[in-house]
C-alpha positions, 0 to 999 in steps of 0.5 A: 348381653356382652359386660364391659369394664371400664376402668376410671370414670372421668370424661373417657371413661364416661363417654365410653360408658355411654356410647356402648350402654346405647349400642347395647351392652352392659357396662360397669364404670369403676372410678376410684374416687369417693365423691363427685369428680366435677369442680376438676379440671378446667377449660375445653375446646370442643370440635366436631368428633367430640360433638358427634360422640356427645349425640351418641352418648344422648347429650344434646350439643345445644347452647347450653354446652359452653361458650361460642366465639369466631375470633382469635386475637395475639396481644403484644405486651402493651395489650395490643392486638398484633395478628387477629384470626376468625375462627368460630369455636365452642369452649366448654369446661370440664365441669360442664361435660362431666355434669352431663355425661354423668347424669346420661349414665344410670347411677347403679352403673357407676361404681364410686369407691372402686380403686382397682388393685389387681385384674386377671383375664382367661378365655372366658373373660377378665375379673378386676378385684378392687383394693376393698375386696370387691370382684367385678368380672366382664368380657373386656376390660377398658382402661380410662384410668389417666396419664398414671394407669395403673392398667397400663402400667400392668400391661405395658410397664415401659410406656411412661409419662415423659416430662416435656421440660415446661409446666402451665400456670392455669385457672379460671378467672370470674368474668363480673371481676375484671375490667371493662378493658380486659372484657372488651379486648380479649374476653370474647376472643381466644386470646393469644400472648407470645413472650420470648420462651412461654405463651400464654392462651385463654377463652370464656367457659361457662361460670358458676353452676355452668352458666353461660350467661353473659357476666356470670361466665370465667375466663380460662387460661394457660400460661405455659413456662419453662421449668427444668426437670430437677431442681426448677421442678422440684420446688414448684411441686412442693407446697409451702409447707415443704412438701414435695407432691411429685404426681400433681400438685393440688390447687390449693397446696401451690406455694403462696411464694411461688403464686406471687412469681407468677403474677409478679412475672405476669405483670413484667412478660403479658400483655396488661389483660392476661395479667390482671386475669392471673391476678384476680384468678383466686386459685390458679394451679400447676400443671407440669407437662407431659407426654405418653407414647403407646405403642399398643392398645389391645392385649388380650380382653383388655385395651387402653383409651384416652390419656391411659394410652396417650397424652398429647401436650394441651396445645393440641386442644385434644385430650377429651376429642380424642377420648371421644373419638377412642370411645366411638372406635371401641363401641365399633370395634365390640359391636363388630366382633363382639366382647372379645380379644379379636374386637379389641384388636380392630380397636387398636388397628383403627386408633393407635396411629392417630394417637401416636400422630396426635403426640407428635403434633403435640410436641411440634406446637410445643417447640413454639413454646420452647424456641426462642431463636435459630431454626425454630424462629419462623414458628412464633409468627403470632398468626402461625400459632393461632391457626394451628393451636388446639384447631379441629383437624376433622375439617383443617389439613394438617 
């Protein structure tokens, strides 16, 4: 039987696992973290490939997977709905995808603790040596390990994450908290806010417990702002204590200075719901924003997938899809040519053009956030960014 290393084991590298556990291969996941991932991230559009990879991973895409809704509506800053758009969508949270792709995945092949120092690969296969001492060895390796792969920065050092000049406030607000306005008005709707130079987005996700129960749910949302690399930059990265967290700022050490900009500002720029959203949300965190350009995938007996070879802005509403899509291709790829350089080669003729493509769209939608006059004037059109924002190009034309 064919081994298979899988480097990280977030949502890519665990839709992976699954997928070729199921085509039959043996499959270790080696994820660097002591404990349990779920409680990370946030909010998730879901669209038809992700659907179609979750059934090959044996999860059901039943009503449990998060909230359904079928309308987009932009507020103006009065709280009034400018623009209205039907379209009919899943949302789901991170919590609740990785709840259930771990529980599809037997215990003994998920590898918690596991912080890879180095790897080597020869004729014979690959052998990643973990910083504990601990040797694993298989016939490919994978890299799902994120935006910094330490794979990625072995094989490829000059591809790196480039800032894209903006960071996003995020969070998730409890539904039971908010008024009955808010509830009625934006709630159940994909909600859209355009002030001059930010744009702020949000949908219900399951709740506590990933509840979907109506009252029981949260409202996420993105608040997308401009914030210059260097100094603007520097100062929302550093906690109250005067701490500077340069690779990503935990929730709970975001200045409690900087929180109450924020939702000062939320009140003078959003429209009143998305504003008592930001208020009653207990701990929104920081997101700077980045993108990251391969351009390779396969080198050797080791390839990169998921954030580890690309990272779209969030307007595209397509970094777990396209994981999804890349865990699809590989499986393909290895059941084709077998656990071998040639496989992973396929792989990389079959998915680097649409991770590159999905990196470029990316950076279109985020001129929206960016362009507040000249050329780029016409692309604030409310409708216009509610029909191209985190939509599912598998049944849209570009």
């Amino acid at each position: 039987m064919s081994r298979v290393l899988i480097v990280g084991g977030s949502l890519g590298g665990l839709m992976a696992a699954n997928v070729l556990l199921r085509a039959g291969f043996e499959v270790t996941v080696l994820e660097k973290a002591t404990s349990s991932l779920d409680g990370r991230g946030a909010g998730i559009v879901t669209h038809r490939p992700l659907l179609d990879a979750l059934a090959l991973c044996g999860v059901p895409a039943d009503a449990s997977l998060g909230v359904a809704i079928d309308r987009r509506v932009t507020l103006d800053l009065q709280g009034q709905a400018v623009a209205k758009t039907h379209m009919p969508q899943v949302l789901t949270s991170w919590s609740r995808l990785y709840a259930l792709l771990l529980e599809a995945l037997p215990a003994a092949m998920y590898v918690r603790g596991a912080t890879l120092a180095s790897f080597t690969q020869d004729d014979q296969g690959v052998q990643a040596v973990c910083e504990d001492g601990r040797t694993f060895e298989g016939d490919v390796l994978i890299a799902s390990d994120g935006i910094r792969s330490v794979v990625r920065a072995a094989v490829a050092p000059e591809v790196r994450a480039q800032y894209a000049g903006y960071v996003a406030w995020r969070g998730v607000c409890d539904e039971a908290v908010l008024s009955q306005h808010t509830l009625s008005t934006v709630f159940e709707t994909f909600g859209f806010g355009l002030p001059p130079g930010e744009q702020i987005i949000g949908y219900p996700v399951a709740g506590l417990e990933n509840s979907v129960t109506n009252g029981r749910r949260r409202y996420n949302f993105v608040w997308y702002r401009p914030a210059p690399e260097g100094e603007a930059l520097q100062s929302l990265m550093t906690d109250a204590d005067g701490v500077h967290h340069p690779l990503g700022l935990p929730p709970n050490k975001v200045s409690w200075r900087h929180l109450a900009d924020a939702r000062l500002a939320a009140r003078e720029k959003l429209a009143p719901q998305f504003a008592e959203i930001m208020e009653k949300t207990a701990q929104p965190f920081l997101q700077p924003i980045y993108d990251c350009y391969s351009t390779r995938l396969a080198f050797g007996r080791v390839a990169l997938m998921g954030d580890a070879a690309f990272v779209a802005r969030p307007h595209v509403g397509m970094g777990v899809t396209k994981a999804a899509q890349d865990a699809v291709a590989l499986c393909d790829a290895l059941k084709q040519h077998g656990a071998q350089p040639a496989a992973l080669n396929a792989y990389e003729s079959q998915r680097l053009m649409d991770g590159q493509a999905v990196v470029e769209r990316g950076r279109r939608l985020g001129a929206y956030m960016q362009a507040t006059a000249g050329g780029h004037e016409a692309l604030r059109d409310a409708k216009a960014v509610m029909e191209q924002t985190a939509i599912d190009l598998s049944t849209k034309p570009t």
